[in-house]
N, CA, C and O of each residue as an XYZ file, in Angstrom:
568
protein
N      -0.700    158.403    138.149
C      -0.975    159.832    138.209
C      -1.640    160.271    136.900
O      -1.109    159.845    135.875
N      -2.797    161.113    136.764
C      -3.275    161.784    135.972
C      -2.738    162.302    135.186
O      -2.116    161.241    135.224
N      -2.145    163.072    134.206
C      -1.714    163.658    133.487
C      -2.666    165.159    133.497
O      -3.875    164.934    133.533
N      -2.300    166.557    133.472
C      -2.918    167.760    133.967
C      -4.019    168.030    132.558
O      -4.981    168.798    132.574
N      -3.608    167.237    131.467
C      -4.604    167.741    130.368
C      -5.818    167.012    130.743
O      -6.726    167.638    130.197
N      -6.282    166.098    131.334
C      -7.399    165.071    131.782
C      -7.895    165.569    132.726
O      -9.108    165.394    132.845
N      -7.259    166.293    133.657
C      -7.797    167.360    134.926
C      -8.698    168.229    134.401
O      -9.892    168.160    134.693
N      -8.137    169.257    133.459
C      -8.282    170.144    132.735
C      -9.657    170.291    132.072
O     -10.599    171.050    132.301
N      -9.422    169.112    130.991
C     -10.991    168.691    130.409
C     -11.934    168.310    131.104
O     -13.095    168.517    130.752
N     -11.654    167.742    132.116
C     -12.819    167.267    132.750
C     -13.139    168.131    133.608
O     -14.362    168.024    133.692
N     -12.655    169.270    134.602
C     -12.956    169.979    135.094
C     -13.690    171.157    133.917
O     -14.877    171.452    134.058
N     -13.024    171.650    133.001
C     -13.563    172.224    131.763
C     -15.207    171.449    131.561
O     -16.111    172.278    131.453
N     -15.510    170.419    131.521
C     -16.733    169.183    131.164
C     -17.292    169.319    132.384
O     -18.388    168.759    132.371
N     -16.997    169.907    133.667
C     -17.950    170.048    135.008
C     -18.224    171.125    134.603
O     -19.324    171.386    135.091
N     -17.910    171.900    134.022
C     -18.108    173.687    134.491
C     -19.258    173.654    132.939
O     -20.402    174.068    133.126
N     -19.004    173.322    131.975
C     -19.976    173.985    131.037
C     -21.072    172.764    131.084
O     -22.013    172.802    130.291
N     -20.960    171.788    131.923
C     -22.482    170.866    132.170
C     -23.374    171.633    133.174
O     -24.593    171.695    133.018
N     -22.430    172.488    134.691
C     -23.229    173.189    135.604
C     -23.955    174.394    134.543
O     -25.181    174.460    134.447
N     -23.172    175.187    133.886
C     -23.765    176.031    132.733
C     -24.706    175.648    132.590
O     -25.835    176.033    132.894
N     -24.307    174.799    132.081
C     -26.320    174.727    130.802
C     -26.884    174.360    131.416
O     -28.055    174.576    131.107
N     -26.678    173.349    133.044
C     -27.674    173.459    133.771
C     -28.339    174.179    134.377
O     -29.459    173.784    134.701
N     -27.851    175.641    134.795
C     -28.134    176.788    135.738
C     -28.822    177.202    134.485
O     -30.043    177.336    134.560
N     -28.200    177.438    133.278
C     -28.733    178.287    132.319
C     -30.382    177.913    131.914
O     -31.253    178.754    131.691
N     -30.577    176.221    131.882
C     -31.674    175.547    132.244
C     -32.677    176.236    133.122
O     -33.781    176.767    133.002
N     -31.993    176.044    133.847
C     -32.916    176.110    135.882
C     -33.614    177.245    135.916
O     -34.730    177.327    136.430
N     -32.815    178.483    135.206
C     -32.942    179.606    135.542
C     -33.776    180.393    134.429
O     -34.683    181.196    134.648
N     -33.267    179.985    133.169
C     -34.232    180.687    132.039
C     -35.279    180.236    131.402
O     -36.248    180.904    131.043
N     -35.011    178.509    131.170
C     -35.977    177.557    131.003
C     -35.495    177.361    129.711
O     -36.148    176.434    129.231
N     -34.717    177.753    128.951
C     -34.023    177.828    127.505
C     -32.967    176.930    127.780
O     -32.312    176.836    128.818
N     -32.846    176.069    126.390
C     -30.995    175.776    126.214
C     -30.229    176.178    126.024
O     -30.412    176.845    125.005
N     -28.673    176.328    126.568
C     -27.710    176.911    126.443
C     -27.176    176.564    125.167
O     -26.085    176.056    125.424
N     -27.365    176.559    123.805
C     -27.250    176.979    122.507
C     -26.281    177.933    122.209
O     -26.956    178.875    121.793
N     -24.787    178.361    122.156
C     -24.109    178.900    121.754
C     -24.486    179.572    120.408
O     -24.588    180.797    120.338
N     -24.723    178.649    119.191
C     -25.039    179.281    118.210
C     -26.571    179.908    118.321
O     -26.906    181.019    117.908
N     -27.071    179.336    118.706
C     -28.710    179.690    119.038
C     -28.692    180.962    119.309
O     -29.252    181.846    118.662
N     -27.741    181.136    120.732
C     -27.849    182.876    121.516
C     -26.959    183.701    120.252
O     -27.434    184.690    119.694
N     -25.886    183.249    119.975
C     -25.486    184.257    118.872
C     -26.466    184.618    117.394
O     -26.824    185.723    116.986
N     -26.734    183.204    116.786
C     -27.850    183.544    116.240
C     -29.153    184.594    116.422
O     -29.824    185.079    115.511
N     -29.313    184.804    117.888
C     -30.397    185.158    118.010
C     -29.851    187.333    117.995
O     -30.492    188.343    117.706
N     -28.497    187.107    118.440
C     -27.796    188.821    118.105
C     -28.096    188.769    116.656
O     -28.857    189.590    116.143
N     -27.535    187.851    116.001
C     -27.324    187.751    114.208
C     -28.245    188.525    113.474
O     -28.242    189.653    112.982
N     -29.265    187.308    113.570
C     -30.252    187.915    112.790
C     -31.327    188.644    113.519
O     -32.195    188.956    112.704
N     -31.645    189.071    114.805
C     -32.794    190.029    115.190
C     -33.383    188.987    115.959
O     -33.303    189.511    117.070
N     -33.796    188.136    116.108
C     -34.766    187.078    117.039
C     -34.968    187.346    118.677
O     -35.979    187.311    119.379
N     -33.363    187.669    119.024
C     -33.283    187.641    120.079
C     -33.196    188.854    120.861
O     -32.294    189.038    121.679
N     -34.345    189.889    120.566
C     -34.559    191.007    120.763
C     -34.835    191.428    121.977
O     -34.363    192.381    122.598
N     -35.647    190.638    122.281
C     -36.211    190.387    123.808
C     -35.456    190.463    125.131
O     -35.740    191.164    126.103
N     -34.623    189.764    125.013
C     -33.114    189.336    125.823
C     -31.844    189.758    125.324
O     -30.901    188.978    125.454
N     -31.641    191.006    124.704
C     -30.091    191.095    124.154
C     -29.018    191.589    125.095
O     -27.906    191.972    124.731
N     -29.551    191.536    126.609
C     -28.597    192.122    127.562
C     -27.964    190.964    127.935
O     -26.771    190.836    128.213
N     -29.173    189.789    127.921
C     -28.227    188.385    128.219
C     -27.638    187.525    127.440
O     -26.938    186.575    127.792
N     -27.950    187.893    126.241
C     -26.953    187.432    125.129
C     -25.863    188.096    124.899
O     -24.960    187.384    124.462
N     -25.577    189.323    125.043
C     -24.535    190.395    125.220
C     -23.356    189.673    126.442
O     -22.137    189.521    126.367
N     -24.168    189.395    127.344
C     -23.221    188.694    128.551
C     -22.519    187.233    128.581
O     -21.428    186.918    129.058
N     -23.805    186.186    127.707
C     -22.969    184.913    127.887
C     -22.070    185.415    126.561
O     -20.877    185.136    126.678
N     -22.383    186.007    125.500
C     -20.885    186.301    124.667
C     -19.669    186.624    125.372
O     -18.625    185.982    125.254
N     -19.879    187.953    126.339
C     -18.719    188.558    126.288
C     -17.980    187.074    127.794
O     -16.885    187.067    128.356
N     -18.920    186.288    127.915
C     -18.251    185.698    129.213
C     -17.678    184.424    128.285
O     -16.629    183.858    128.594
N     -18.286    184.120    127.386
C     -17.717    182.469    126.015
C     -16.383    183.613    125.815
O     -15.587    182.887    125.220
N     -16.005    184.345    125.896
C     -14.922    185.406    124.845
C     -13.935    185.590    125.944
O     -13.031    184.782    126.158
N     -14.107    186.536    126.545
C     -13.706    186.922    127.781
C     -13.117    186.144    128.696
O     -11.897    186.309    128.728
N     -13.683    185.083    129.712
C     -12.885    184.698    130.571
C     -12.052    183.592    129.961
O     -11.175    183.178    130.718
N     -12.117    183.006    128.757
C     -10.709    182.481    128.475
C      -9.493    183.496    127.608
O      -8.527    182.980    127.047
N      -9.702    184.752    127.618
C      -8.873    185.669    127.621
C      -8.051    186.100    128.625
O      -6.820    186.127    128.640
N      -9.103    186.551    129.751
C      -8.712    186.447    131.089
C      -7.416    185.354    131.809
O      -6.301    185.608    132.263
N      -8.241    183.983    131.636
C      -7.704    183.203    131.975
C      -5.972    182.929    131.409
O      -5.013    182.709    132.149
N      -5.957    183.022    129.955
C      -4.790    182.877    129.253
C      -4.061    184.045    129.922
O      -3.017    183.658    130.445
N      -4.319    185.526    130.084
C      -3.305    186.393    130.257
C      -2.800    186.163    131.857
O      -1.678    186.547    132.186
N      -3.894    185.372    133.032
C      -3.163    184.862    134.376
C      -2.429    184.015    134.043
O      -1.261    184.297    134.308
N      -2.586    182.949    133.507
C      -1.619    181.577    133.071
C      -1.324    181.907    131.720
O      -1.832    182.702    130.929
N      -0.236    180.981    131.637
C       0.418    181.069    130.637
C      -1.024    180.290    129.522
O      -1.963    179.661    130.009
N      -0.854    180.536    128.123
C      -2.278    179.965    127.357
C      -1.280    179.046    126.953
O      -0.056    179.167    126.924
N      -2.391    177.640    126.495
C      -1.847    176.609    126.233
C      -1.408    176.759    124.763
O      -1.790    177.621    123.972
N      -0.363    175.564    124.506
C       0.039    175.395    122.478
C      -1.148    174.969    122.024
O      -1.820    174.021    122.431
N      -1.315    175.545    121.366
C      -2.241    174.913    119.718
C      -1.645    174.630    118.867
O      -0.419    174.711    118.950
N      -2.246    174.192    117.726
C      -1.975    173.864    116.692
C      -2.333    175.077    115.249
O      -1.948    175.150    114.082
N      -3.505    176.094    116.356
C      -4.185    176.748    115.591
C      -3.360    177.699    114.382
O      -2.398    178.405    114.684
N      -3.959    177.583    112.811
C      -3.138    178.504    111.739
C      -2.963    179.846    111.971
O      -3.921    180.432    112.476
N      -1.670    180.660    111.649
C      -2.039    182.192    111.783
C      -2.665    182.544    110.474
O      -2.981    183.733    110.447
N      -2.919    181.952    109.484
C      -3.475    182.192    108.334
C      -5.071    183.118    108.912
O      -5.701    182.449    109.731
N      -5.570    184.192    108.644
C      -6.914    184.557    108.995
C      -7.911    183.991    107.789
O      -8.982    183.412    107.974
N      -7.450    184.222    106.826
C      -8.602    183.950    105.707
C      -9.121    182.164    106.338
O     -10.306    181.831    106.366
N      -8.061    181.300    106.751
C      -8.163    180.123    106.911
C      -9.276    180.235    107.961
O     -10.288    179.548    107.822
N      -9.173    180.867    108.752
C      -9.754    181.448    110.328
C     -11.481    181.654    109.901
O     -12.444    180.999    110.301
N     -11.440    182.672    109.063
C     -12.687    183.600    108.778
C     -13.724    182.599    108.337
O     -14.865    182.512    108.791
N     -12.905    181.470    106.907
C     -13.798    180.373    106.510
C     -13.510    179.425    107.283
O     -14.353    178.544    107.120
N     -12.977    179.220    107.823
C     -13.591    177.876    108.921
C     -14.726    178.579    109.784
O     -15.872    178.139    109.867
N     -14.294    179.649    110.374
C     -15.500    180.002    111.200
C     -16.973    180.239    110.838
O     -17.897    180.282    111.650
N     -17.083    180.417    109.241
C     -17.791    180.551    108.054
C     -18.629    179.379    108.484
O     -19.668    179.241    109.130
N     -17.751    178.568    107.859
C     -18.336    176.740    107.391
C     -18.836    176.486    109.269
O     -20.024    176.175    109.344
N     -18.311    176.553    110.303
C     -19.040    176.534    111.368
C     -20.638    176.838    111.612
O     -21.642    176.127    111.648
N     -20.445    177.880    111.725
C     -21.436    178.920    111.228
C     -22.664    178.221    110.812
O     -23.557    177.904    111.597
N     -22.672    177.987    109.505
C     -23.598    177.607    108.373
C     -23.349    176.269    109.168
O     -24.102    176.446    110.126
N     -22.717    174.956    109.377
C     -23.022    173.925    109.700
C     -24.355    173.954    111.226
O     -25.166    173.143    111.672
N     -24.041    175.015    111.484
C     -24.491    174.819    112.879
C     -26.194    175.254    113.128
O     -26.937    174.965    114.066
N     -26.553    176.370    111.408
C     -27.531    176.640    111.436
C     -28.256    175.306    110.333
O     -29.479    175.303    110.190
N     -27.727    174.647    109.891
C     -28.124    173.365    109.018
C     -28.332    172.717    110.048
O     -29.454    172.277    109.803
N     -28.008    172.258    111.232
C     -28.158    171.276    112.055
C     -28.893    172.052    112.707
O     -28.463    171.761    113.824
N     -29.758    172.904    112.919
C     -30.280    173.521    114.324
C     -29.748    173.371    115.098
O     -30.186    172.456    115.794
N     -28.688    173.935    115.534
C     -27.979    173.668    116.924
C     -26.451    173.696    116.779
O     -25.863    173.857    115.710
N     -25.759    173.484    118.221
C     -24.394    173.228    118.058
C     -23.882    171.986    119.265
O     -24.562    171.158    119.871
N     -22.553    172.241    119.296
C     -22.548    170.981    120.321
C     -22.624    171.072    121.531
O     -22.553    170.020    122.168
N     -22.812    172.482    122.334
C     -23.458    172.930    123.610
C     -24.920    172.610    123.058
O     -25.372    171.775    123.842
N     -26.032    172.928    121.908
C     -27.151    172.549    122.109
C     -27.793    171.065    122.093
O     -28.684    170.621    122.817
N     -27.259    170.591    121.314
C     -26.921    169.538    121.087
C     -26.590    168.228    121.740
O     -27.383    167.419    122.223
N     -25.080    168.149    121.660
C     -23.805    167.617    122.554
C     -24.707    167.460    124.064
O     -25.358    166.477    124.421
N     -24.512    168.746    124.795
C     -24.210    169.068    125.969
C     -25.708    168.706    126.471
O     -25.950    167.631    127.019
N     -26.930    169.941    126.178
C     -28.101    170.076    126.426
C     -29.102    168.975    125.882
O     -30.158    168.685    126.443
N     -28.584    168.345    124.602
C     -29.670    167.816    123.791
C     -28.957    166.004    124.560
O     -29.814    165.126    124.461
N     -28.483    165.832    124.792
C     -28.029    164.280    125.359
C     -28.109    164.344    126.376
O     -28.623    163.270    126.688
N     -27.917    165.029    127.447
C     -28.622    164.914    129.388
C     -30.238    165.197    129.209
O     -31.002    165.302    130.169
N     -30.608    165.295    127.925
C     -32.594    165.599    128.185
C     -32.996    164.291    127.266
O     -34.193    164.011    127.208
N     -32.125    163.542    126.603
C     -32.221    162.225    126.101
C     -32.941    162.651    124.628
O     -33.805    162.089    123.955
N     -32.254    163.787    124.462
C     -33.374    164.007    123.075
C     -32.710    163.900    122.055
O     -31.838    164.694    121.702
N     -33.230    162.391    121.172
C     -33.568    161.842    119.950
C     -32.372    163.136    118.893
O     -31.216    162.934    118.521
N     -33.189    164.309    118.697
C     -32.785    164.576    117.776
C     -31.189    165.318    118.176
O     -30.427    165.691    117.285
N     -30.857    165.448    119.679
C     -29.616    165.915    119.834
C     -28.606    164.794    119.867
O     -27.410    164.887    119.593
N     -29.328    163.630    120.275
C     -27.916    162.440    119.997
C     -27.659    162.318    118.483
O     -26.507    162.393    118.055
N     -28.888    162.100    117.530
C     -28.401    161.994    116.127
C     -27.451    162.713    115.749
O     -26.455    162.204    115.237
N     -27.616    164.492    115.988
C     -27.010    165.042    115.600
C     -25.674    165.395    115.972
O     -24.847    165.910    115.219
N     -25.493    165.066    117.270
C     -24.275    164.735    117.739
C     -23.382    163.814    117.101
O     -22.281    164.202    116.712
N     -23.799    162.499    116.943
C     -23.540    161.447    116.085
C     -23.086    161.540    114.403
O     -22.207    160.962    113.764
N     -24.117    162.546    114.030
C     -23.481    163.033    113.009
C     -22.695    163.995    112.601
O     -22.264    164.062    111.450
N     -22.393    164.981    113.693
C     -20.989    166.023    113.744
C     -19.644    165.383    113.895
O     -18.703    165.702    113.169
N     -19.536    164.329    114.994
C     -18.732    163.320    115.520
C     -18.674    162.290    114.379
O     -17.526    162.503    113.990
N     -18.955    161.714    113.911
C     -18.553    161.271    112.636
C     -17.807    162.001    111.437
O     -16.715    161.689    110.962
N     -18.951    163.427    110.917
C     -18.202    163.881    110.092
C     -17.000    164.582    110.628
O     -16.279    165.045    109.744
N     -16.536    164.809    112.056
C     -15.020    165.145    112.335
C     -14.404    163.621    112.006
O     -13.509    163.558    111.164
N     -14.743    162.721    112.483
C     -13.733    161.624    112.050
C     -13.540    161.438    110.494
O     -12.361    161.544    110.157
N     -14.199    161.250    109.734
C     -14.247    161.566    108.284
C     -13.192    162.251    107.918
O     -12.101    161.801    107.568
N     -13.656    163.772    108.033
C     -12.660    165.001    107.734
C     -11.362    164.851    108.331
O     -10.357    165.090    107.662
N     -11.275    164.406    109.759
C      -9.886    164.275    110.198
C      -9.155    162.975    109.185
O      -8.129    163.145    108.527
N      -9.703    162.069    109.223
C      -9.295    160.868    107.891
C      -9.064    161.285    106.795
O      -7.888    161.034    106.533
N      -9.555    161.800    105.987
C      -9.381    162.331    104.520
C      -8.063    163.157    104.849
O      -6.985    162.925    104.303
N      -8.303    164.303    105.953
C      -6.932    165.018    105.957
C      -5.589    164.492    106.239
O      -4.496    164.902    105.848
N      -5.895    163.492    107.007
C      -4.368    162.431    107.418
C      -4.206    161.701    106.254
O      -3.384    161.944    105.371
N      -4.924    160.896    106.274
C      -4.579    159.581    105.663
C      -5.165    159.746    104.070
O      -5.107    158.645    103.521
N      -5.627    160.636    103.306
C      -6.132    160.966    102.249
C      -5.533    162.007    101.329
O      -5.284    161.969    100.124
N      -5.333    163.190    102.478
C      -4.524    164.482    101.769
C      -3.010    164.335    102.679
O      -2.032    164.870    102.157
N      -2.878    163.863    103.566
C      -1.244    164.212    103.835
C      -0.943    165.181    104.896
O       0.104    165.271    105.537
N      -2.240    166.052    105.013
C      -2.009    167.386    105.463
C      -1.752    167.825    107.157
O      -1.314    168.789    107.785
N      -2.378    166.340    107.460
C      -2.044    166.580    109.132
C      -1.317    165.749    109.588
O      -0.992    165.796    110.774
């Protein structure tokens, strides 16, 4: 028998692959998380801010939704905010150093076989193994 967290993800891993595919099909753009927020950020995405307005409030929203029908799962996540604000910080800035994130990337940039989204995949996925190493087995901390 499966275990329900393997259901979960992988049904989670059907639903945001149909995404970026419809999002594909339909706009001709990649589904870029940081990209579309980027594009509220700084002004770029002027053109389209009704549909960047929407995949936000729907990335935000229906796992709000979802948590208040079901019970939301444990994390691990800190209540510390400052911890919150700069991680989301260092996100942020990593994601505009890499052009991309791991929906542009990850998701969009490896089903189109493109070169520069596997590297960079490769190199996010590494530096989490890194960082998760240093923090276990280096600092103690996890």
């Amino acid at each position: 028998m499966i275990p329900a967290d393997w259901i979960f993800g992988l049904l989670g891993g059907l639903m945001i692959g149909a995404a970026a595919a419809m999002f594909l099909l339909v706009n001709g753009r990649i589904m870029g998380a940081s990209g579309i927020l980027g594009g509220v950020v700084d002004g770029s995405g002027r053109g389209n801010l009704d549909e960047r307005f929407a995949f936000l409030a729907g990335l935000v929203g229906v796992p709000a939704v979802v948590a208040l029908v079901w019970q939301a799962p444990q994390t691990n996540l800190t209540t510390d905010p400052l911890l919150l604000v700069v991680a989301g910080l260092l996100v942020g800035l990593g994601t505009r150093m890499g052009s991309g994130c791991t929906s542009g990337h990850g998701v969009c940039g490896i089903s189109r076989f493109s070169k520069r989204g596997i590297v960079a995949t490769l190199v996010y996925l590494a530096a989490g193994v890194i960082a998760m190493a240093v923090a276990r087995h280096g600092l103690g901390v996890i």
